[in-house]
N, C-alpha and C positions, 0 to 999 in steps of 0.2 A: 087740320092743316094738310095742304097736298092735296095728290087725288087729280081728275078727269080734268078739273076745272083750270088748275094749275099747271096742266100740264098742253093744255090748250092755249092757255093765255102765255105758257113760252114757245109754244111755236108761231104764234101771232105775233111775238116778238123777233122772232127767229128770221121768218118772212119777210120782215121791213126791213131786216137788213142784210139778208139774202140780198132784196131788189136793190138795195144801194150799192152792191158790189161786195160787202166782207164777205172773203173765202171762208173763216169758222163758220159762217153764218148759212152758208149755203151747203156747204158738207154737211154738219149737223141735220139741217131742213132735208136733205136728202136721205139721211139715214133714216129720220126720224116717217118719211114717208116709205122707205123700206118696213119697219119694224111697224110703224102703222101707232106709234108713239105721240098721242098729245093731238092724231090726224088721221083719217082713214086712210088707210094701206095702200099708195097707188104706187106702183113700180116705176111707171112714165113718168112721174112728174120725179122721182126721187133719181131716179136716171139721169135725168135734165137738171138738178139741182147738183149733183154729183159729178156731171162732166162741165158743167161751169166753174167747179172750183177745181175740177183737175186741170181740165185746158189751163186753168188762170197760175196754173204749179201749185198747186197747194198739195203735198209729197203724201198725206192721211185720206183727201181724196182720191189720187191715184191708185194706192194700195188699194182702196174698198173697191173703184172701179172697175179694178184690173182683178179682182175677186168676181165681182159680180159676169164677170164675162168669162173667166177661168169655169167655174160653175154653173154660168148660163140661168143665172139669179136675175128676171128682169129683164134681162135680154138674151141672145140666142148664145150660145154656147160658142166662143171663138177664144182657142188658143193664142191666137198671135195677137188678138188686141188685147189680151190680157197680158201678156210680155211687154209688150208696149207703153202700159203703165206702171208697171212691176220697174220696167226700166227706169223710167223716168223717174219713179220715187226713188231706185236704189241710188241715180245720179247723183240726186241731192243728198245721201248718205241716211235715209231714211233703212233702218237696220230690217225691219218689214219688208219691201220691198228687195233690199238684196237678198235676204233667204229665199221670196219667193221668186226670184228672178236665178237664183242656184238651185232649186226641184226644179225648175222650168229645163237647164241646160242637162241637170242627170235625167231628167224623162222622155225627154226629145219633146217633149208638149211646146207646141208654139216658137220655137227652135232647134236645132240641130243638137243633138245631145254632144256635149264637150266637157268631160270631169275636168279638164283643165282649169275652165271658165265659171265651174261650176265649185270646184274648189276656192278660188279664188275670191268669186263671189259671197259665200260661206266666211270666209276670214274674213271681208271686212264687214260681214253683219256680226261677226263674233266683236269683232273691234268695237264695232255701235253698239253693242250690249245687248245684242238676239238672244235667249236663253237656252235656244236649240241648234243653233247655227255649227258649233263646236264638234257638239255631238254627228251632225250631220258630214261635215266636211272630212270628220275623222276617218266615218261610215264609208265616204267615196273611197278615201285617199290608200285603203286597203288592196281595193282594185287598181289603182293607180302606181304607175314605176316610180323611182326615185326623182328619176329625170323629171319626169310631170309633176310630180309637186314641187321641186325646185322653179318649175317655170310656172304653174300656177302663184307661188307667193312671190318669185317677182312681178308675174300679174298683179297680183293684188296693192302690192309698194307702188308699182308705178298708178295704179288706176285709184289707189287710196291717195296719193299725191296728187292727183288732177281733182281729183271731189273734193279734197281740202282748201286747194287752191281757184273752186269756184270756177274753176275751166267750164264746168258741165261737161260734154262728153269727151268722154274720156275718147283717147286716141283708140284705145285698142277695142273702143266696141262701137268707132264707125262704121257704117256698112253693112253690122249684123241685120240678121232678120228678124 
């Protein structure tokens, strides 16, 4: 039971409903051609499986996507389009996407380094249940004056306020880059 054969015939499944449009379906099929899983290893097609269900919001393919570009996994190594989906996953309160999208603000990678934002960010992937979010934020908030963490976690209330309430972007990170 299991094995080559089975793991072929669910990506044969995976496929059919990749091309009908399900976003699991086409994330999966992407990784699955990343990892080279059940399919031989193509990075282009898993790319293209991958930004179909990111484009389409699906918040687990942006985070992989926005890895794969962070890393230069598949494609060429670009900071800001890995921000880019980082973003967009943390919008929808995906706790992955906000940690990554909080290293992104303390490194200056792919935006402007801001512990504020970066704090802020960190709290609400703590909220979401990141396992490492806390620790990290903690980590910043050392460097960080009073004054700035006060204003980072009203960042975080009011931007944890607009994801809750399905706004999608948030007020305070129109504009960013």
């Amino acid at each position: 039971v299991g094995g080559v054969r089975d793991s072929e015939k669910a990506v044969q499944w995976m496929k059919r409903a990749a091309m009908q449009g399900h976003l699991y379906a086409q994330f999966n099929l992407g990784e699955a051609y990343f990892n080279g899983y059940g399919i031989v290893q193509n990075y282009r097609e898993g790319i293209k499986w991958l930004k179909s269900a990111a484009s389409s919001g699906l918040a687990d393919a942006q985070v992989s996507l926005g890895l794969k570009y962070d890393e230069g996994v598949g494609v060429g190594q670009d900071k800001q389009t890995a921000v880019k989906w980082y973003r967009a996953a943390a919008l929808q309160g995906n706790q992955d996407g906000q940690n990554n999208l909080a290293i992104a603000y303390v490194t200056g990678e792919g935006v402007s380094t801001d512990y504020v934002r970066a704090y802020a960010w960190f709290e609400l992937a703590r909220l979401a249940g990141h396992p490492l979010s806390q620790k990290y934020r903690d980590k910043i908030a050392i460097d960080m004056s009073s004054e700035q963490i006060l204003e980072a976690q009203s960042l975080a209330r009011i931007m944890g306020s607009d994801i809750n309430a399905g706004i999608g972007m948030p007020l305070t990170e129109k504009g960013e880059n």
